[in-house]
N, C-alpha and C positions, 0 to 999 in steps of 0.2 A: 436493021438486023446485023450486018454487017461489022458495024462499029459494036454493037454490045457483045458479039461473037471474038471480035480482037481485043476489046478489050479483057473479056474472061479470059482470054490465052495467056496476055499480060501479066494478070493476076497469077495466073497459073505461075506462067513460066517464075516471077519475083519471088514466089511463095517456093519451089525450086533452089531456085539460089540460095536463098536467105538458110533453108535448110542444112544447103550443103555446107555453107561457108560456117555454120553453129555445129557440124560435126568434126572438129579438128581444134587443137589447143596447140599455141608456139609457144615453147618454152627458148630462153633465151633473147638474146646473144647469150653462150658459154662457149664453154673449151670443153673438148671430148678429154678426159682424164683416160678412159676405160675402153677399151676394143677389144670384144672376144668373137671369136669367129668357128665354125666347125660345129663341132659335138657331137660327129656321127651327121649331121644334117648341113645342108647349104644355105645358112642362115648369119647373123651375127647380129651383135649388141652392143651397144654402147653405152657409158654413163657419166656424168661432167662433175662425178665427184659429192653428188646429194640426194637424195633420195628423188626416185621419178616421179613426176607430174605423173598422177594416175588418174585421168578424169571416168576413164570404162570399169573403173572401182577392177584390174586386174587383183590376179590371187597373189603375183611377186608385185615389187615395182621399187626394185633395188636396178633393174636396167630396165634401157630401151629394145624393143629388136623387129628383127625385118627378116623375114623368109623369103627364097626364091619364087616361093609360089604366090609372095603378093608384089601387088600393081608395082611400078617402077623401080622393083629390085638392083638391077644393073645399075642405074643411073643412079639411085639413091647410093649404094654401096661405092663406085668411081669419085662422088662428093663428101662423101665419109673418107674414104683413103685419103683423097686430096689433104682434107681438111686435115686430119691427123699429120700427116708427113709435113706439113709447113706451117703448122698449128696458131692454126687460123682459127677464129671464133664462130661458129654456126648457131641457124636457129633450127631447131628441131619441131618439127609438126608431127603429134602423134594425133589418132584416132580420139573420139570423145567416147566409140560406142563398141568397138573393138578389139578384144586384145590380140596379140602374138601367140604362135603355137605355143612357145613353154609358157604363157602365160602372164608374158609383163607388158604395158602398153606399146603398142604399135606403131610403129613410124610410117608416117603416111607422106613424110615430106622432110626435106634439109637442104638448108640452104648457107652458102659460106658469108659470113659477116666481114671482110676485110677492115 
């Protein structure tokens, strides 16, 4: 009982993963062209110059963007500055299933490409 019990966990937990890791699309290696920040809210966007990877079918998806009120805002935004100021190539992870408050896909992830 033991073993059939771990291994339904198993199953469980891979069936987990696999989810989580088919909710998010990388776009890139690119170069961030576009940085807007502000707009009355503590938020900003980015875009590398082509139209966004929109997999959450958003209503814009001319940028990317990231609000303070989602998951790893600070760190996301510190690797976006970086990355602009010595313009460096990033890959960008938005959401599959999520958009952004103004409504363009969400960034759920970025990472500097050297």
């Amino acid at each position: 009982i033991f073993m059939i019990v771990s291994l339904g966990m198993c199953l469980a937990a891979s069936s987990l993963f696999s989810t989580t890791a088919a909710a998010q699309t990388q776009v890139g290696p690119t170069t961030i062209k576009v940085f807007n920040s502000g707009w009355a809210n503590d938020q900003f966007s980015i875009g590398n110059g082509t139209t966004a990877t929109n997999p959450a079918n958003c209503p814009s998806s001319d940028l990317y963007e990231l609000g303070s009120s989602n998951g790893g805002y600070k760190t996301i935004l510190a690797t976006t500055l970086t990355a602009v100021s010595s313009g460096q190539n990033v890959s960008i992870v938005v959401s599959n299933t999520t958009c952004g408050a103004s409504g363009r896909p969400l960034i759920i992830g970025l990472a500097i490409n050297p």
